[in-house]
C-alpha positions in Angstrom: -38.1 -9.9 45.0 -36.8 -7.8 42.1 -38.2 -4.9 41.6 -38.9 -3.6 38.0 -36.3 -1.0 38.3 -33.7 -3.9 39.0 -34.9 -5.8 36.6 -34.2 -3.2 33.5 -30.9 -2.1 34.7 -30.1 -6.0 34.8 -31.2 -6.2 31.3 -29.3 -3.3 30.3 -26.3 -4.1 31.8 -26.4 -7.7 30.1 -27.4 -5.7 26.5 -24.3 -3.3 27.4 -22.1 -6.9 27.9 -23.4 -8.1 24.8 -22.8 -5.3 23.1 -18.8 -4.8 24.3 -18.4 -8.5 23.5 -19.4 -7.6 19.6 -17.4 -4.5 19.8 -14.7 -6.7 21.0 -15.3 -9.5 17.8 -15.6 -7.0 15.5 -12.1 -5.2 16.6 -10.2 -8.2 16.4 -11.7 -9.4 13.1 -11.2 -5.8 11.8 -7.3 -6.4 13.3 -6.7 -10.0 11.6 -8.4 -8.2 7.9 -5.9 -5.6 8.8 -3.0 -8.0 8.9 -3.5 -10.2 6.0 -4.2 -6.7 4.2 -0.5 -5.8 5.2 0.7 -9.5 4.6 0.1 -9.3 1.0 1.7 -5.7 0.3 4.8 -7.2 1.5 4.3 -10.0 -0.7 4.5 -7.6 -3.6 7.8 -5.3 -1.9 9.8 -8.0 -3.2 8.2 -7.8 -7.0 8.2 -4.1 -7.3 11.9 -4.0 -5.5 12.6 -6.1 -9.1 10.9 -4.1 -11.4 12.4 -0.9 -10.3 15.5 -2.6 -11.2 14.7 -3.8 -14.0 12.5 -0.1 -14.4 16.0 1.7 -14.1 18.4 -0.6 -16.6 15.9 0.2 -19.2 15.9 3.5 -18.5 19.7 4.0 -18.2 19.6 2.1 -21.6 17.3 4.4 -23.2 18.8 7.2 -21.9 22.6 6.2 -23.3 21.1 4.8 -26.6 19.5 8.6 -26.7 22.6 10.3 -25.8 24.8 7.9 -28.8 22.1 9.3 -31.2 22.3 12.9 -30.5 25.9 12.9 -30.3 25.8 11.0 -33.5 23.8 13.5 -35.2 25.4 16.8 -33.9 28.9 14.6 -35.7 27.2 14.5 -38.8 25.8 18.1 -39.4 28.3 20.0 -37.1 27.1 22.2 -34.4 25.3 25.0 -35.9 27.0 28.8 -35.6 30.9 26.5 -35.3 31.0 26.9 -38.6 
């Protein structure tokens, strides 16, 4: 016969059990979320990868077109104190 003693550190121990098992679920889910969370930022490496491309043609473009203008300019009025 069980005593009561026995009988609470049995239900603990299943409680305990029960409790690891959820820990365990909960790990894994929080691993798979985790995953799919990663999956999609590499989905987008690609995109960005092509707009930083396309981020630093523009750029280079805007930067010559700025450079043509100014030296453009400094032809037309001379550069000051050359006389």
């Amino acid at each position: 016969e069980s005593t009561h003693f026995e009988k609470e550190k049995e239900r603990l121990v299943k409680e305990i059990g029960h409790e690891f098992e959820q820990a365990l679920n909960n790990s894994n889910m929080l691993g798979r979320r985790l995953e799919e969370v990663l999956g999609v930022g590499k989905e987008f490496n690609t995109i960005a990868a092509l707009w930083g491309v396309f981020g630093n043609i523009v750029g280079k473009d805007t930067k010559e077109d700025d450079n043509d203008s100014s030296s453009s300019i400094i032809h037309q009025q001379g550069i000051p104190g050359t006389g």
